[in-house]
C-alpha positions in Angstrom: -11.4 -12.5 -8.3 -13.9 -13.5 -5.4 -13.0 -14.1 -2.0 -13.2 -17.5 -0.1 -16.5 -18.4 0.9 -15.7 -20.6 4.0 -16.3 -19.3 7.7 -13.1 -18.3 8.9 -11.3 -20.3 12.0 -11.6 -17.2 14.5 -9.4 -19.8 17.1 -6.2 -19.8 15.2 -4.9 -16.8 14.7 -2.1 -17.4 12.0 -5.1 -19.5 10.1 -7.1 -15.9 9.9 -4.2 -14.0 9.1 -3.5 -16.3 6.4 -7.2 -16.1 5.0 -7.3 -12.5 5.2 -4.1 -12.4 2.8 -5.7 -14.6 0.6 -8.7 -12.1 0.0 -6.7 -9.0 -0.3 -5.0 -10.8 -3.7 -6.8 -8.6 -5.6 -6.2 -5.7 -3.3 -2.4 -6.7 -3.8 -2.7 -6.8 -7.3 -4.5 -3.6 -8.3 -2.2 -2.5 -10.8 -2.2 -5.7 -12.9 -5.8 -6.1 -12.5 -6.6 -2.2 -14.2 -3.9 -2.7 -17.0 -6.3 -6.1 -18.0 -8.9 -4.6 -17.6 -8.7 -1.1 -19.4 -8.1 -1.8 -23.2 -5.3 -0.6 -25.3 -5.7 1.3 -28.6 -5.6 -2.2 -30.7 -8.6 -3.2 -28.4 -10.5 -0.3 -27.8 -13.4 -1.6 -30.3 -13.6 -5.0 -29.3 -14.2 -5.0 -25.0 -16.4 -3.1 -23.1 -14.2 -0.9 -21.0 -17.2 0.6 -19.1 -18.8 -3.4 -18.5 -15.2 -4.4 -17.5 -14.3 -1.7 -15.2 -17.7 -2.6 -12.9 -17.3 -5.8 -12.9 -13.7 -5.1 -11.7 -15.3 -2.2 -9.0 -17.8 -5.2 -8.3 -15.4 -8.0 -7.2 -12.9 -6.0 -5.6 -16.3 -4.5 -3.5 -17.3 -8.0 -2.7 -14.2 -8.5 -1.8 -14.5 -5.5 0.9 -17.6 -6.3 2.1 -16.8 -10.4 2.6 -13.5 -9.5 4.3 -15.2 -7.0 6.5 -17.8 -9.4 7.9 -15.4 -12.2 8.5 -13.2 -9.5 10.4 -16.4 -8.4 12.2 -17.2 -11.6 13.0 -14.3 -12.8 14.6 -14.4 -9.8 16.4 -17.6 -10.4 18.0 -16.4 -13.7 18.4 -13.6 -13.2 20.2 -15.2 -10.4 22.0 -18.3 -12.9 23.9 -15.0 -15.0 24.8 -13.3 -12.6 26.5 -16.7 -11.5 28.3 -17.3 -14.7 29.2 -13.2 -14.7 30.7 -14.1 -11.9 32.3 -17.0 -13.3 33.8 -15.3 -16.1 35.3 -12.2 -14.0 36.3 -14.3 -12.4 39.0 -15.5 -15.6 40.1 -12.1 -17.1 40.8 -10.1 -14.2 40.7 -7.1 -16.8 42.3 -6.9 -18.8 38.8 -3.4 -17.7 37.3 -4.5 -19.7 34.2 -7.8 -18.2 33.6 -6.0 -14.9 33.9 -3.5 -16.2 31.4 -6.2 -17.1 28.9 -8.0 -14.1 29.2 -4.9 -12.0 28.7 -4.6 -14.1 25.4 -8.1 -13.8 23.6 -7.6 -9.6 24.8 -4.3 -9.8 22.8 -6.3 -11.9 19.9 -8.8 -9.1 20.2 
């Protein structure tokens, strides 16, 4: 099972939580995924169980490795916002709505 390819929407928060529960699926479903994988008796001849099991280990590490950079990207993301908040915060440090914003994206962070 491979994860989504699209750039994730760092902006909406519920949108990114919602992607990153789409790629753990096959986090989720671990259990179903081994028992169709590994072969019973009856089968044992007729599938690879060593070919199956790393292409299993394979997706669910692609699955680790796109999930972490989306997360690392938003993160960074997120991160040059708040900076930039920051930034202008000390400018006008008067500006209840800046500070309000800022407080957000630090939550988001």
């Amino acid at each position: 099972m491979a994860a989504p390819g699209g750039a994730a929407n760092c902006e909406d928060f519920a949108e990114f939580q919602e992607l990153l529960r789409v790629m753990r699926t096959i986090d989720d479903r671990i259990v179903h995924e081994l028992n169709t994988t590994i072969p019973t008796a009856s089968f044992v001849g007729k599938i690879d169980a060593g070919q199956t099991c790393k292409e299993l280990y394979q997706s669910l590490m692609d699955a680790h490795t796109s999930r972490e950079r989306i997360i690392k990207n938003c993160i960074a993301q997120t991160s040059s916002v708040v900076k930039t908040l920051r930034e202008e915060r000390e400018k006008a440090q008067d500006d209840v709505a800046l500070l309000k914003q800022l407080r957000k994206e630090q939550t988001k962070v």
